[in-house]
C-alpha positions as CSV (number, residue, x, y, z in Angstrom):
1,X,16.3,2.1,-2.7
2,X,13.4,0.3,-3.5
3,X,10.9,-0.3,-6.0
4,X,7.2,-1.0,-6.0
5,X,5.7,-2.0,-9.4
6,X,1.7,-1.7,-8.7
7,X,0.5,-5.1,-10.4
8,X,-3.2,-5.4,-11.1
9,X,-4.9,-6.3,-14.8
10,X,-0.8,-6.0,-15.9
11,X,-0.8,-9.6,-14.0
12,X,-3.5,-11.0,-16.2
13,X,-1.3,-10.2,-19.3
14,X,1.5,-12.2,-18.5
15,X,-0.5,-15.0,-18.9
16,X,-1.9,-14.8,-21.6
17,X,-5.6,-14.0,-19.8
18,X,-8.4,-10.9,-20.3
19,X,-8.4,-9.2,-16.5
20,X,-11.9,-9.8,-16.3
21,X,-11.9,-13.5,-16.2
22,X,-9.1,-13.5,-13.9
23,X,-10.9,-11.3,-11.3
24,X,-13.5,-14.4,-11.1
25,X,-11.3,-17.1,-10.5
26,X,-8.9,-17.4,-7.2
27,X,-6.7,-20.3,-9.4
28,X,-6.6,-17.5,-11.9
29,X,-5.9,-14.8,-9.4
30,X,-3.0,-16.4,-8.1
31,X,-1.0,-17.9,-11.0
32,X,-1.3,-14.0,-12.6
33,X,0.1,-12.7,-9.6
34,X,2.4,-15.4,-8.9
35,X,4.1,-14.9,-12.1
36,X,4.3,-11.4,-12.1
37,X,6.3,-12.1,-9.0
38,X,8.3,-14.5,-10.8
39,X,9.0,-11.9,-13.3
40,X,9.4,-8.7,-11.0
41,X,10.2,-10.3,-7.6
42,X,8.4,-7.3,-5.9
43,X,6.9,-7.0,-2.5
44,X,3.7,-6.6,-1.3
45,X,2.6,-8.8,-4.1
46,X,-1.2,-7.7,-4.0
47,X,-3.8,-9.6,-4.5
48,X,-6.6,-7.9,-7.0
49,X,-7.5,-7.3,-10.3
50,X,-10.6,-4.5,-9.5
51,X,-9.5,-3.1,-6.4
52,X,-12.6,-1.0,-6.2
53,X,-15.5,-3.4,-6.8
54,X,-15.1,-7.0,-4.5
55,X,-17.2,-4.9,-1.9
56,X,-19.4,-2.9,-3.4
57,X,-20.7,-6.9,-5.3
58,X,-20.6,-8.4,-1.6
59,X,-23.2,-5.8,-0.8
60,X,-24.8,-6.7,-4.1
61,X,-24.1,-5.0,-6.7
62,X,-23.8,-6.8,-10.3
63,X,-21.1,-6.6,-12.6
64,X,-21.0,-6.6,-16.1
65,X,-18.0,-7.7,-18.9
66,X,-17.2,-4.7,-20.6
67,X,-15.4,-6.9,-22.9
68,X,-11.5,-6.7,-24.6
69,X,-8.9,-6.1,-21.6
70,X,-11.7,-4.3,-19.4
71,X,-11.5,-5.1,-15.6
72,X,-15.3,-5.9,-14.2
73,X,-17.2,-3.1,-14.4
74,X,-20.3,-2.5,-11.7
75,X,-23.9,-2.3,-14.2
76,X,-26.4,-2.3,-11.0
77,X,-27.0,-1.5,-7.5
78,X,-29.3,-2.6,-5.0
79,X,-28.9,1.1,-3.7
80,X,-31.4,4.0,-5.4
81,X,-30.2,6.9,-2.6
82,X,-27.4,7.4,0.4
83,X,-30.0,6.3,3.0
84,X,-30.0,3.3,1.6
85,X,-26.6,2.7,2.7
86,X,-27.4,3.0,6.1
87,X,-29.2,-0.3,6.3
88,X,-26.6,-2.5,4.2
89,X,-26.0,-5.7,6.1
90,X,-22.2,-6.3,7.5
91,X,-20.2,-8.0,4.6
92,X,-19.5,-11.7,5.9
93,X,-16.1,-12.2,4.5
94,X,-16.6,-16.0,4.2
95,X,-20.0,-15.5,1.7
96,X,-19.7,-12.1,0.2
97,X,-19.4,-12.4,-3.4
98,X,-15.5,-12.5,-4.5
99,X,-14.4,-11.5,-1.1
100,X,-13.9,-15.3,-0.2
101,X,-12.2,-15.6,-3.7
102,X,-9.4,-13.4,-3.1
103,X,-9.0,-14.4,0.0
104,X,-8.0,-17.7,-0.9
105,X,-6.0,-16.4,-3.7
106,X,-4.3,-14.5,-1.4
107,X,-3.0,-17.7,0.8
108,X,-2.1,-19.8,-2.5
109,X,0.3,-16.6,-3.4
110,X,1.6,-16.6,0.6
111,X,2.7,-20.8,-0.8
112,X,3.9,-19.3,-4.4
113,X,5.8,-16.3,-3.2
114,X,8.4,-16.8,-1.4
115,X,10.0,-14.0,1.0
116,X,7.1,-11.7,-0.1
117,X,4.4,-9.6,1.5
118,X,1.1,-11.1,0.8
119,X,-1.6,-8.0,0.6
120,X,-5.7,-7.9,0.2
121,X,-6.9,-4.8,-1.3
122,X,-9.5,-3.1,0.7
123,X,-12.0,-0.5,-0.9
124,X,-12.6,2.7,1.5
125,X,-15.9,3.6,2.3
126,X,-16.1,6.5,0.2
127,X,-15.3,4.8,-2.9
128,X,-17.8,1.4,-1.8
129,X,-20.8,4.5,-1.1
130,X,-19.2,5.8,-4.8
131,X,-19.6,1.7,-6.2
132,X,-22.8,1.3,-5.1
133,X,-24.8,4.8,-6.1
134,X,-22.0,6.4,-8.6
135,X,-19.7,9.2,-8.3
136,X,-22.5,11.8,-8.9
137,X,-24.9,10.3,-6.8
138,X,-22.4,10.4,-4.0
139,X,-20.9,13.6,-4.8
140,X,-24.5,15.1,-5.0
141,X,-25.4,13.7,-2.0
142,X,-22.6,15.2,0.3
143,X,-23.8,18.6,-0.6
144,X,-27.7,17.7,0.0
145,X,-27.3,15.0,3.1
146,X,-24.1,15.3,4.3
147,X,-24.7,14.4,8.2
148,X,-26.5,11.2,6.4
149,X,-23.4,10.5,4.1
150,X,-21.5,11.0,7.2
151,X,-23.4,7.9,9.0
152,X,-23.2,6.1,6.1
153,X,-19.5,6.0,5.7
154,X,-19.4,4.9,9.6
155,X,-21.7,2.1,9.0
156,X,-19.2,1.2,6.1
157,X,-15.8,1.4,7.6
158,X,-17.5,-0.6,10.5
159,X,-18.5,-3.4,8.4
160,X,-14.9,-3.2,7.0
161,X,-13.6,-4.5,10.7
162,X,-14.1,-8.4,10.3
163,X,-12.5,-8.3,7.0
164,X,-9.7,-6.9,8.1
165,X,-9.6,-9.4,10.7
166,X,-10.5,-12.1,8.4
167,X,-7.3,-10.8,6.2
168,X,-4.5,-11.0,8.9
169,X,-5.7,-14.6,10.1
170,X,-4.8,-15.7,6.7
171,X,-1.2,-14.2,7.0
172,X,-2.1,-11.5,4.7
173,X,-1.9,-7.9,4.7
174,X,-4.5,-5.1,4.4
175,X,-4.0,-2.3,2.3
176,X,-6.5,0.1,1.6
177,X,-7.7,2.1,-1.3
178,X,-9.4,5.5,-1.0
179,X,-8.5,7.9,-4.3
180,X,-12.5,8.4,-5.0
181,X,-12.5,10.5,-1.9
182,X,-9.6,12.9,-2.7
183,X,-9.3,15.9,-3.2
184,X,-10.4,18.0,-5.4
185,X,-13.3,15.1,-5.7
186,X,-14.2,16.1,-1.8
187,X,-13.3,19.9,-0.6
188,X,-11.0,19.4,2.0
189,X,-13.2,20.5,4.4
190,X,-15.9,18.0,3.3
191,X,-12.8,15.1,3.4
192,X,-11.6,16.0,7.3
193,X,-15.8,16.4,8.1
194,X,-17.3,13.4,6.5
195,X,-14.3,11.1,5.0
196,X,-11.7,11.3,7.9
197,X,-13.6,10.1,11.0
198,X,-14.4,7.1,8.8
199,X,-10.9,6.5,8.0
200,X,-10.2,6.8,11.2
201,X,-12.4,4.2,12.7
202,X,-10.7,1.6,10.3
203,X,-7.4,2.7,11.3
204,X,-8.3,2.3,14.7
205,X,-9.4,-1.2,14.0
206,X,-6.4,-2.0,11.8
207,X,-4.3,-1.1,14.8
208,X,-6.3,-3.2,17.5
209,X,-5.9,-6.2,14.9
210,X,-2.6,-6.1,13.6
211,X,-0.5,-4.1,16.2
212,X,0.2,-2.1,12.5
213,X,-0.5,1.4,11.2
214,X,-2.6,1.1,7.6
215,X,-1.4,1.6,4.5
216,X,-3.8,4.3,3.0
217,X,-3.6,5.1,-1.2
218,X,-5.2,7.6,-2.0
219,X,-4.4,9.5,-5.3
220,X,-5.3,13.0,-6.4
221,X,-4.4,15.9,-4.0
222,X,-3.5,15.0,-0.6
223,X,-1.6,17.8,-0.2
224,X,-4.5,20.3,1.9
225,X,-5.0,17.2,4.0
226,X,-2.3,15.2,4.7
227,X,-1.5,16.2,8.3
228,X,-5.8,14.8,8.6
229,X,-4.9,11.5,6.9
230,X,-2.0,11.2,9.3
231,X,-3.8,11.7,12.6
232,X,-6.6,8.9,11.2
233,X,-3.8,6.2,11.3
234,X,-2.4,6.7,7.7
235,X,0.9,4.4,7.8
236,X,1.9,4.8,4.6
237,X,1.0,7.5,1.9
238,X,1.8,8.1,-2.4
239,X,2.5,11.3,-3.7
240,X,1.3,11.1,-7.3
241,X,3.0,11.9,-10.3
242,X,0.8,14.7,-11.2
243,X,1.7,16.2,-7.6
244,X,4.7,18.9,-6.9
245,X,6.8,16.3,-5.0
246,X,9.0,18.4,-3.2
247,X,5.8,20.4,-1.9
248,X,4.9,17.0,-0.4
249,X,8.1,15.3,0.9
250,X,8.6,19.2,2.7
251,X,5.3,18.4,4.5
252,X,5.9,14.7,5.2
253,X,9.2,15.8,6.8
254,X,6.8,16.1,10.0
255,X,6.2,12.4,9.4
256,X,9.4,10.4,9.3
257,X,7.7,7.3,10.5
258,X,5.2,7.5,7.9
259,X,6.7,6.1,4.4
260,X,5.9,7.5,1.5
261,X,5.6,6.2,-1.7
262,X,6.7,8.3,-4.6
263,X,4.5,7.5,-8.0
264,X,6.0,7.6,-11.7
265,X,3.9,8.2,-14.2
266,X,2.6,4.7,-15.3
267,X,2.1,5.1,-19.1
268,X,5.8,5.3,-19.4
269,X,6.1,1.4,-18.4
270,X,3.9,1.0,-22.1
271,X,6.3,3.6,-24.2
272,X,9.6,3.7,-24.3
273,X,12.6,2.6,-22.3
274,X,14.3,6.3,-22.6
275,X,10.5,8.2,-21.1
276,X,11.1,5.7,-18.5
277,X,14.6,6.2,-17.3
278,X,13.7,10.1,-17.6
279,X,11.0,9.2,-15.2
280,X,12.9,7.3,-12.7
281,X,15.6,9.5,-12.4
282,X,13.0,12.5,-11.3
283,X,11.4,10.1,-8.4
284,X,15.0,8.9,-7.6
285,X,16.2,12.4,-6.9
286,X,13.1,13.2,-5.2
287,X,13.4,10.0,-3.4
288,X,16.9,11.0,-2.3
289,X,15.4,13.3,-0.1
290,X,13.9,11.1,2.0
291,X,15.1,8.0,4.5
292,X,11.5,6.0,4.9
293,X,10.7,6.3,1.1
294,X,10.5,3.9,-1.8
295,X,9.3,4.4,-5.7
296,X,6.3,2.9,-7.5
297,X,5.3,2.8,-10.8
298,X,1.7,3.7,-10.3
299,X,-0.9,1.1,-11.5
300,X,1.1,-0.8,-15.0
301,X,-1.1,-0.8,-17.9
302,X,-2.6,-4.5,-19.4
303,X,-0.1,-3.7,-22.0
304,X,3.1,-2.6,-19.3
305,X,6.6,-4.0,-21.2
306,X,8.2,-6.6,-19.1
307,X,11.9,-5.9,-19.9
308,X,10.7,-2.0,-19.6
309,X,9.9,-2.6,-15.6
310,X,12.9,-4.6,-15.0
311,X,15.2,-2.1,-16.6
312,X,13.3,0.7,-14.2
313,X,13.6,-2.4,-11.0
314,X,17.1,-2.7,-11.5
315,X,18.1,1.3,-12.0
316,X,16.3,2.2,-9.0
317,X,18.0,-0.4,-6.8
318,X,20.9,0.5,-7.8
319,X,20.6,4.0,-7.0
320,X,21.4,4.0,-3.6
């Protein structure tokens, strides 16, 4: 059985560095994420700190320090409404603010990691269109202007094609990130109208370029949509702590290709070894279930204990 621990700011911690600082550095990027590896040996090692900002500041948005063990935090836009979004230029992934960084932070962990998966994390469009007006101004605006929002997340996930390209001819991996779209955030009849053929374009790209279906993470409930995120090319899915697990893994049994990634509850990697083992033992069961299945931690706090994770590793591989 195996065991993803989700590594982002938790990387910065282990050595000794504030995640913003990290984020806007690619020698910083890499030795974080190089010695989590060292410490956790876990696979896809992935290659971010903000997953949800690097292309929202490509289309030019500014980020601000939020100070302490804040991750950069986006403080302005150069979009006032959703039409706005319609006339973004394509992100050019050798110029567009960090995307260049991590990048090449990316192929210095492909040298410092041996034997693992190297992944780029990719924003969806609905969360760039939710980076670049905020979540009210996009929620508001799939009510007033839907058939616009619509258009707008096209003209996203198409601009998301060369970097996906750009990703696999550095040897990397792209993964992609899409939790500001899911339900109960969109209805699910406003996800499978305005969020799915959008998804489904940068599956479809994904597929031409890597032979590969896409990983798609999405968090909240999936559930009322899953056989949609499927169909768009979804190759691999999480069901969330906060989720009814058996509920999902009964309707991923239609998918035994697809595999699914069964979250604990992250806080408990920052508590106490016993809340831990409780939790692992619930996703094991569940995970028992299940053939193409493996068990994350959810994203680790800054503050995640070390020996807390490896404990949690080492049970779960054992439990086969």
């Amino acid at each position: 059985m195996r065991f993803v621990p989700v590594v982002y700011e938790h990387a910065a911690a282990l050595i000794g560095r504030r995640p913003y600082d990290v984020a806007l550095d690619a020698d910083l990027l890499a030795a974080a994420h190089a010695a989590a590896f060292e410490r956790y040996h876990h696979s896809p090692v992935v290659a971010g700190i903000d997953v949800y900002n690097v292309e929202a500041e490509a289309y030019g948005a500014q980020l601000r320090d939020a100070g302490g063990i804040s991750i950069p935090t986006i403080e302005s836009s150069p979009c006032g409404g959703v039409k706005d979004l319609l006339s973004l230029a394509p992100l050019d992934p050798s110029t567009g603010g960090r995307l260049p960084l991590v990048i090449e932070a990316a192929r210095k962990l492909r040298e410092r990691c041996s034997g693992a998966r190297v992944a780029i994390p990719l924003s969806g469009p609905f969360s760039i269109a939710q980076g670049l007006l905020g979540m009210e101004g996009v929620l508001y605006a799939t009510m007033e202007e839907p058939d616009t929002v619509h258009d707008a997340l096209m003209v996203i996930a198409g601009h998301l094609g060369p970097l996906v390209q750009r990703i696999h001819d550095a040897g990397c991996e792209s993964i992609l990130f899409e939790s500001s779209a899911s339900p109960p955030l969109l209805s699910p009849a406003l996800f499978r109208t305005l969020e799915i053929p959008a998804l489904a374009l940068i599956g479809a790209t994904h597929r031409r370029v890597t032979g590969r279906t896409m990983p798609m993470i999405l968090g909240g409930n999936t559930l009322p949509v899953i056989n949609d995120l499927i169909r768009a090319g979804a190759g691999s899915v999480i069901c969330p702590a906060e989720l009814d697990g058996s509920r999902f893994l009964d309707a991923m049994s239609a998918f035994p290709d697809v595999e699914v990634r069964i979250n604990m509850r992250p806080g408990v990697f920052a508590a106490s070894v016993e809340e831990a083992i409780a939790g692992a033992g619930q996703a094991i069961a569940l995970a028992r279930r299940r053939d193409n299945v493996c068990i994350g931690s959810g994203v680790l706090p800054f503050d995640a204990k070390p020996d807390i994770v490896l404990r949690i590793k080492h049970l779960i591989e054992e439990a086969e």
